[in-house]
N, CA and C atoms as a LAMMPS dump frame, in Angstrom:
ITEM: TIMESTEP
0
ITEM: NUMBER OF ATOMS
306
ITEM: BOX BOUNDS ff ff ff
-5.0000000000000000e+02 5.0000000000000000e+02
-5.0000000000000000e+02 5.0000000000000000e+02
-5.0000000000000000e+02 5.0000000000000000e+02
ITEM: ATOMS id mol type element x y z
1 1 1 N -10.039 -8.898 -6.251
2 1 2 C -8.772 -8.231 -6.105
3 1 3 C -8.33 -8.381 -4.657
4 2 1 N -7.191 -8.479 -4.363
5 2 2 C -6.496 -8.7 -2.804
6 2 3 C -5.249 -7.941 -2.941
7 3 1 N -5.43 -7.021 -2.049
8 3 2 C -3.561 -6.541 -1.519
9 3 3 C -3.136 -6.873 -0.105
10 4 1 N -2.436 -7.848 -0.335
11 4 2 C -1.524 -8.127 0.991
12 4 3 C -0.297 -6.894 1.208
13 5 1 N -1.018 -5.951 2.287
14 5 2 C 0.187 -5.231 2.672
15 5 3 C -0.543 -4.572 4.015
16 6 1 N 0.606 -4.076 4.868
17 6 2 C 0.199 -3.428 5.719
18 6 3 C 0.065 -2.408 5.862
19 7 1 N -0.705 -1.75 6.938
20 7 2 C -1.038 0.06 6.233
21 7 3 C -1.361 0.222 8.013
22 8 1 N -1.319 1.757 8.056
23 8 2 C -2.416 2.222 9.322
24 8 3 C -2.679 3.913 8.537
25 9 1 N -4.074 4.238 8.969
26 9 2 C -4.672 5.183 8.189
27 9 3 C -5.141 5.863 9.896
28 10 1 N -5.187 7.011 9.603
29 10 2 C -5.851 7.946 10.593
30 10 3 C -5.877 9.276 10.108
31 11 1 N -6.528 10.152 10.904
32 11 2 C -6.857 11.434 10.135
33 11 3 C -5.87 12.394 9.876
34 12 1 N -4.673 11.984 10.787
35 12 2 C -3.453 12.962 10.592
36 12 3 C -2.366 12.276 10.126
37 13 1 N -1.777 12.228 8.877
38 13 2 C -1.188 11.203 7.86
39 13 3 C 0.313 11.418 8.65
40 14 1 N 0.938 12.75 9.152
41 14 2 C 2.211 12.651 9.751
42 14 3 C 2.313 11.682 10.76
43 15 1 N 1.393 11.818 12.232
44 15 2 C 0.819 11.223 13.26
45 15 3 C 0.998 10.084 12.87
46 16 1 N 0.296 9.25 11.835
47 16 2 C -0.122 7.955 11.447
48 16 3 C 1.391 7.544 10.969
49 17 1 N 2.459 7.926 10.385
50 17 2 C 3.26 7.537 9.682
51 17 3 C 4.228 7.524 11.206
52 18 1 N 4.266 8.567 12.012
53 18 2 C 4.734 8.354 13.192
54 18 3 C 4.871 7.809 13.986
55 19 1 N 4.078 7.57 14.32
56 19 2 C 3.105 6.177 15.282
57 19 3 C 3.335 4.598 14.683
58 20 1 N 2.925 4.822 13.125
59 20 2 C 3.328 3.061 12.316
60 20 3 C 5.067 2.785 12.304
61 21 1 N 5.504 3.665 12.067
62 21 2 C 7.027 3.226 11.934
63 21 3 C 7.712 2.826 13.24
64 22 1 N 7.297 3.029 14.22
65 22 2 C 7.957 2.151 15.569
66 22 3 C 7.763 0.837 15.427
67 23 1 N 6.446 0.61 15.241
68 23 2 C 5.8 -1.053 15.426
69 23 3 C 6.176 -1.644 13.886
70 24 1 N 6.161 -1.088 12.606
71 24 2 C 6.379 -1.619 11.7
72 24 3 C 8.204 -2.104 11.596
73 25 1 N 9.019 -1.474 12.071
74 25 2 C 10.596 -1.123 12.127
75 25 3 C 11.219 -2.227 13.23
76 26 1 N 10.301 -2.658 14.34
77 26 2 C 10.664 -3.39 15.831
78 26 3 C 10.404 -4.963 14.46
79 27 1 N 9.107 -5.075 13.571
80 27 2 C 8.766 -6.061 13.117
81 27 3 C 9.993 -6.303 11.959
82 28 1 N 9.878 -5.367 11.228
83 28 2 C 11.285 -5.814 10.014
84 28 3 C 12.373 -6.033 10.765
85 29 1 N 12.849 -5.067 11.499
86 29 2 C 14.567 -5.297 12.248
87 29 3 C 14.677 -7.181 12.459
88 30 1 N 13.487 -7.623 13.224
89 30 2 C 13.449 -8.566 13.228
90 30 3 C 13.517 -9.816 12.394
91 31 1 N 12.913 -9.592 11.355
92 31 2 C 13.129 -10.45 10.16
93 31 3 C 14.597 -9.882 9.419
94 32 1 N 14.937 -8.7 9.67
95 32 2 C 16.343 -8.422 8.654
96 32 3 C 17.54 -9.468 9.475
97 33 1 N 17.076 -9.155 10.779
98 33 2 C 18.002 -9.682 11.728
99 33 3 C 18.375 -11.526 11.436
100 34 1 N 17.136 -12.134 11.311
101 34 2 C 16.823 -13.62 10.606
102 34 3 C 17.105 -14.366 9.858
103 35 1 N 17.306 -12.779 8.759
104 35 2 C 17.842 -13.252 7.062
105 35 3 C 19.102 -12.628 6.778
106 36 1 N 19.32 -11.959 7.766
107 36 2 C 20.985 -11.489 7.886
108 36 3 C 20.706 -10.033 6.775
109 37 1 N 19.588 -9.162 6.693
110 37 2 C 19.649 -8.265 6.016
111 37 3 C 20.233 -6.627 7.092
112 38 1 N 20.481 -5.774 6.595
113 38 2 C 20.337 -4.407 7.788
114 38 3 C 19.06 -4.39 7.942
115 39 1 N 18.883 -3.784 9.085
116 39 2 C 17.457 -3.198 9.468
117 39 3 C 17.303 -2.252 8.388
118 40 1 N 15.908 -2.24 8.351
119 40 2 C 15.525 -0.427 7.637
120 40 3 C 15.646 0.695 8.202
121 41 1 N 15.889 1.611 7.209
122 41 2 C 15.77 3.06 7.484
123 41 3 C 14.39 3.51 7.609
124 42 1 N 14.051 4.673 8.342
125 42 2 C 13.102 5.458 8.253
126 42 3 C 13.521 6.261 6.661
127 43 1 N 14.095 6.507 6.07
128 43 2 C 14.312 6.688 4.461
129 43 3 C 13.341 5.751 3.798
130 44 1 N 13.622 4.409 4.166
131 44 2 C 13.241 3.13 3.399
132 44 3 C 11.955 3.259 3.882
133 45 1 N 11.443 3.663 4.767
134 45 2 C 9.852 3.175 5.488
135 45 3 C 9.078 4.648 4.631
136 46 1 N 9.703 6.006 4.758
137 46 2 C 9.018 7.086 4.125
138 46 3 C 9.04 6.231 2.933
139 47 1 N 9.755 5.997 1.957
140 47 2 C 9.938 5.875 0.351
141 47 3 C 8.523 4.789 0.506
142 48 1 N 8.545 4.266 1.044
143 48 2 C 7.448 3.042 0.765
144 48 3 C 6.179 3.571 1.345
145 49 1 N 5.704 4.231 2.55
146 49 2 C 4.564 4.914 2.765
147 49 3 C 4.389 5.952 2.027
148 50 1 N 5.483 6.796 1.212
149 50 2 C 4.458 7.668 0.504
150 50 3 C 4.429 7.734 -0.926
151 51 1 N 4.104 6.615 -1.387
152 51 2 C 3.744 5.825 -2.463
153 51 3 C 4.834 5.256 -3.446
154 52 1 N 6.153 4.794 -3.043
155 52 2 C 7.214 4.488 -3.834
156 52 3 C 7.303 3.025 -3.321
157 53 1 N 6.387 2.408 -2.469
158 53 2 C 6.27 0.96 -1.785
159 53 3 C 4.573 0.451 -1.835
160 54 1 N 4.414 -0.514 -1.176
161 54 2 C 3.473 -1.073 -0.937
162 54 3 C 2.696 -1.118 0.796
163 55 1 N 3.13 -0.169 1.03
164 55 2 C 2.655 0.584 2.862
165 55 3 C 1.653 1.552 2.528
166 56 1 N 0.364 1.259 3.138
167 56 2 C -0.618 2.417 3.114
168 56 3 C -0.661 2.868 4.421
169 57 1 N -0.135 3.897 4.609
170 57 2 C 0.385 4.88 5.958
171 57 3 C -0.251 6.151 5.587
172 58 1 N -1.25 6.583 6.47
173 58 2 C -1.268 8.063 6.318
174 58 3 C -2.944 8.519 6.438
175 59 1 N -3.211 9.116 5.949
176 59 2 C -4.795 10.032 5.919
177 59 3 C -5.698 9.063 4.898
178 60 1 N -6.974 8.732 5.345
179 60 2 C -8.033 8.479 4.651
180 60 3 C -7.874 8.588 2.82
181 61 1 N -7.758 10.311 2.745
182 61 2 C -7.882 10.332 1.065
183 61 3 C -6.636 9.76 0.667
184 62 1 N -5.546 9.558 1.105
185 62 2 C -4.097 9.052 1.027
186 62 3 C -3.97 7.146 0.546
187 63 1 N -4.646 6.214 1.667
188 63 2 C -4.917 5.592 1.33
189 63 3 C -5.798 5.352 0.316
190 64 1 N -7.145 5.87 -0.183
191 64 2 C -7.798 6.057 -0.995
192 64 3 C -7.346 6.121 -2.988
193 65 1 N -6.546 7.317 -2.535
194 65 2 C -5.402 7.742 -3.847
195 65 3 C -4.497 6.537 -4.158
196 66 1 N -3.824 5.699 -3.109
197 66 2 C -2.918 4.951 -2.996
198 66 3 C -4.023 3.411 -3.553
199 67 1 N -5.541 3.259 -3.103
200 67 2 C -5.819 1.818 -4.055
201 67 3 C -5.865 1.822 -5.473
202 68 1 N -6.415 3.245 -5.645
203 68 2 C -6.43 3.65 -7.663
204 68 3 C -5.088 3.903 -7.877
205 69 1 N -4.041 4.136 -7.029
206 69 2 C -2.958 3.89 -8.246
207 69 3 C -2.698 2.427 -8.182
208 70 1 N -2.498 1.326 -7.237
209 70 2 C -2.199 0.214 -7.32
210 70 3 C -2.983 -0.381 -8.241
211 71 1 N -4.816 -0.332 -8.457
212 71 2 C -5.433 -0.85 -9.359
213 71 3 C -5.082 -0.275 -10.875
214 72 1 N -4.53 1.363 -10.846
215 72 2 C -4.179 1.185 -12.217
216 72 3 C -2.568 0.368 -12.737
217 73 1 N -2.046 0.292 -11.816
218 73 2 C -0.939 -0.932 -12.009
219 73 3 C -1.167 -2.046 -12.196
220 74 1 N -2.477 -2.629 -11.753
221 74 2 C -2.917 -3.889 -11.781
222 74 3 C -3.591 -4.15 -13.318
223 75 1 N -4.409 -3.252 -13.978
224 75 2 C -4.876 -2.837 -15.142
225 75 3 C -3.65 -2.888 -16.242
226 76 1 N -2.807 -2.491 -15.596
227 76 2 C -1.717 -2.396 -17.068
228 76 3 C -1.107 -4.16 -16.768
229 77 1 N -0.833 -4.421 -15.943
230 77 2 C -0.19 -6.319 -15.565
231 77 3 C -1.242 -6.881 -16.154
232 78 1 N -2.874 -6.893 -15.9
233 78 2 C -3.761 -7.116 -16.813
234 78 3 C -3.865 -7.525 -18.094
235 79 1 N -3.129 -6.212 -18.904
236 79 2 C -3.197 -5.727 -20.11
237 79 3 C -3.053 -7.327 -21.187
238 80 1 N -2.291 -8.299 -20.7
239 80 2 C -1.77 -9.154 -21.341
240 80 3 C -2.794 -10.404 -21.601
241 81 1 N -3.635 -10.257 -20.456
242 81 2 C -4.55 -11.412 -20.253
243 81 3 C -5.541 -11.57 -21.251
244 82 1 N -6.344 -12.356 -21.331
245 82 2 C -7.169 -12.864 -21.879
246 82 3 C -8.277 -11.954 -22.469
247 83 1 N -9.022 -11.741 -21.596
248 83 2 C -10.51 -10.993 -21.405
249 83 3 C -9.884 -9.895 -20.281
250 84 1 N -9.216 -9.022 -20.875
251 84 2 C -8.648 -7.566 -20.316
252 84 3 C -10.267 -6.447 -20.574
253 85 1 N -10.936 -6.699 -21.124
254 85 2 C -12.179 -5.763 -21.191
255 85 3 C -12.936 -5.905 -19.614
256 86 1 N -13.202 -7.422 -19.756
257 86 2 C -13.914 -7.589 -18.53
258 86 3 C -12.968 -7.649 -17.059
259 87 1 N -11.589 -7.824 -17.066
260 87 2 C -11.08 -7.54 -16.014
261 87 3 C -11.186 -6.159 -15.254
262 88 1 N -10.581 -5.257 -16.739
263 88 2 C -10.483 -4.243 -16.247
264 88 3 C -11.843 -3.231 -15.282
265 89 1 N -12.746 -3.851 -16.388
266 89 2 C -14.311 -3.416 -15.609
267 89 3 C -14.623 -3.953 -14.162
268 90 1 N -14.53 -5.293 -13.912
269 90 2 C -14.22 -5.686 -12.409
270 90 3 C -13.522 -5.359 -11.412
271 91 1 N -12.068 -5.085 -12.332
272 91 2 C -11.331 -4.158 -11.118
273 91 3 C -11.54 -2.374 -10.6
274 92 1 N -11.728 -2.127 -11.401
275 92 2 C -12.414 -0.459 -11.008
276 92 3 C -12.901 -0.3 -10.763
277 93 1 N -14.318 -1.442 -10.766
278 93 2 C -15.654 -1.617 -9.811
279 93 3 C -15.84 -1.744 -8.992
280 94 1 N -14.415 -2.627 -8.432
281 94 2 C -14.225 -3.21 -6.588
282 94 3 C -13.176 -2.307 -6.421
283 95 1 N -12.6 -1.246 -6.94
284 95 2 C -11.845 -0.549 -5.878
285 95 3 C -12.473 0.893 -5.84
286 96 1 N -13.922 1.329 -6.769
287 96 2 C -14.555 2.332 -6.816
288 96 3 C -15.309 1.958 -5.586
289 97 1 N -15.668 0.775 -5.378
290 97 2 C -16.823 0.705 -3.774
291 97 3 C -16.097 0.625 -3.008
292 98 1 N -14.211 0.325 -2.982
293 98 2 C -13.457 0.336 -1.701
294 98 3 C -13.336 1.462 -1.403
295 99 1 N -13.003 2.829 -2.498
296 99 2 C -13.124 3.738 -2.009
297 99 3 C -13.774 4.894 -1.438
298 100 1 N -14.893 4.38 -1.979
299 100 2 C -16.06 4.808 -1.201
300 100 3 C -16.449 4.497 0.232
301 101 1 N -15.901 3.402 0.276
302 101 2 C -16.151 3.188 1.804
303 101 3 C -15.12 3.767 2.597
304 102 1 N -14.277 4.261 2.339
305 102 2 C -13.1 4.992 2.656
306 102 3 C -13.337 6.298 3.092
Protein backbone atom coordinates (compact mmCIF):
# COMPACT_ATOMS: atom_id res chain seq x y z
CA UNK A 1 0.00 0.00 0.00
CA UNK A 2 1.47 3.69 -0.71
CA UNK A 3 -0.10 7.14 0.03
CA UNK A 4 1.44 9.90 -1.70
CA UNK A 5 0.42 12.88 0.34
CA UNK A 6 1.75 15.29 2.57
CA UNK A 7 1.08 15.51 6.24
CA UNK A 8 2.97 17.02 9.45
CA UNK A 9 1.87 15.31 12.77
CA UNK A 10 2.88 16.65 16.23
CA UNK A 11 1.38 16.41 19.57
CA UNK A 12 -0.72 19.52 19.36
CA UNK A 13 -2.99 18.98 16.15
CA UNK A 14 -4.02 23.00 16.21
CA UNK A 15 -0.10 23.96 16.48
CA UNK A 16 0.62 21.36 13.72
CA UNK A 17 -2.15 22.56 11.36
CA UNK A 18 -0.74 26.10 12.17
CA UNK A 19 2.62 25.79 11.58
CA UNK A 20 1.85 23.32 8.13
CA UNK A 21 -0.35 25.78 6.43
CA UNK A 22 2.32 28.58 5.92
CA UNK A 23 4.82 26.20 4.19
CA UNK A 24 2.11 24.07 2.57
CA UNK A 25 0.07 27.51 1.09
CA UNK A 26 3.80 29.46 0.00
CA UNK A 27 4.06 25.72 -2.00
CA UNK A 28 0.44 25.57 -3.71
CA UNK A 29 0.16 29.52 -4.31
CA UNK A 30 2.99 28.61 -6.33
CA UNK A 31 1.84 25.96 -8.49
CA UNK A 32 -1.83 27.76 -8.64
CA UNK A 33 0.16 30.68 -9.78
CA UNK A 34 1.82 28.21 -12.83
CA UNK A 35 -1.42 26.72 -13.82
CA UNK A 36 -3.24 29.93 -13.62
CA UNK A 37 -5.46 28.47 -10.69
CA UNK A 38 -6.37 31.00 -7.32
CA UNK A 39 -4.29 30.28 -4.54
CA UNK A 40 -5.97 28.31 -1.70
CA UNK A 41 -7.87 29.18 1.11
CA UNK A 42 -7.12 28.29 4.59
CA UNK A 43 -11.05 26.97 4.18
CA UNK A 44 -9.58 24.70 1.42
CA UNK A 45 -6.40 23.62 3.55
CA UNK A 46 -8.83 23.01 6.95
CA UNK A 47 -11.44 20.94 4.61
CA UNK A 48 -8.54 18.77 3.48
CA UNK A 49 -6.55 18.41 6.90
CA UNK A 50 -9.44 17.48 8.77
CA UNK A 51 -10.35 14.61 6.85
CA UNK A 52 -12.44 15.93 3.75
CA UNK A 53 -8.80 15.78 1.68
CA UNK A 54 -5.82 13.85 1.47
CA UNK A 55 -3.45 16.11 4.15
CA UNK A 56 -2.51 14.32 7.32
CA UNK A 57 -2.13 17.45 9.60
CA UNK A 58 -2.56 17.21 13.17
CA UNK A 59 -2.02 14.84 16.42
CA UNK A 60 -0.58 11.32 16.34
CA UNK A 61 -4.13 9.51 17.01
CA UNK A 62 -5.44 11.94 14.12
CA UNK A 63 -3.16 10.76 11.64
CA UNK A 64 -3.62 7.26 12.86
CA UNK A 65 -7.68 7.52 12.49
CA UNK A 66 -6.98 9.24 9.14
CA UNK A 67 -4.79 5.74 7.61
CA UNK A 68 -7.97 3.37 8.62
CA UNK A 69 -10.24 5.55 7.04
CA UNK A 70 -8.20 5.88 3.77
CA UNK A 71 -7.54 1.97 3.93
CA UNK A 72 -11.21 1.47 4.40
CA UNK A 73 -11.67 3.47 1.11
CA UNK A 74 -9.10 1.52 -0.41
CA UNK A 75 -11.05 -1.85 0.63
CA UNK A 76 -14.23 -0.72 -0.94
CA UNK A 77 -12.04 0.48 -4.64
CA UNK A 78 -10.77 -3.10 -3.92
CA UNK A 79 -14.10 -4.52 -3.77
CA UNK A 80 -14.07 -5.06 -7.64
CA UNK A 81 -10.81 -6.88 -7.99
CA UNK A 82 -9.98 -10.16 -8.36
CA UNK A 83 -8.86 -11.85 -5.08
CA UNK A 84 -10.64 -9.02 -2.80
CA UNK A 85 -10.37 -11.74 0.20
CA UNK A 86 -6.70 -11.67 0.09
CA UNK A 87 -6.33 -7.97 -0.62
CA UNK A 88 -8.37 -6.95 1.84
CA UNK A 89 -6.39 -9.12 4.51
CA UNK A 90 -3.04 -7.48 3.28
CA UNK A 91 -4.28 -4.20 3.51
CA UNK A 92 -5.43 -4.08 7.19
CA UNK A 93 -2.39 -5.90 8.02
CA UNK A 94 -0.01 -3.13 6.74
CA UNK A 95 -1.96 -0.34 8.03
CA UNK A 96 -2.66 -2.27 11.55
CA UNK A 97 1.45 -2.29 11.95
CA UNK A 98 1.44 1.41 10.52
CA UNK A 99 -0.57 2.22 13.18
CA UNK A 100 0.97 0.86 15.67
CA UNK A 101 3.96 2.39 15.03
CA UNK A 102 2.18 5.56 15.32
Amino acid sequence: MSIASPGFIDDDARAAKDLWFGHWHSIMATVAEVRGWAPPTRQYFDHDANGGGALFVGAVRIGAGRLRQLAGAALLAAAEGPDIMAQSELLRDSVDKIVRVL
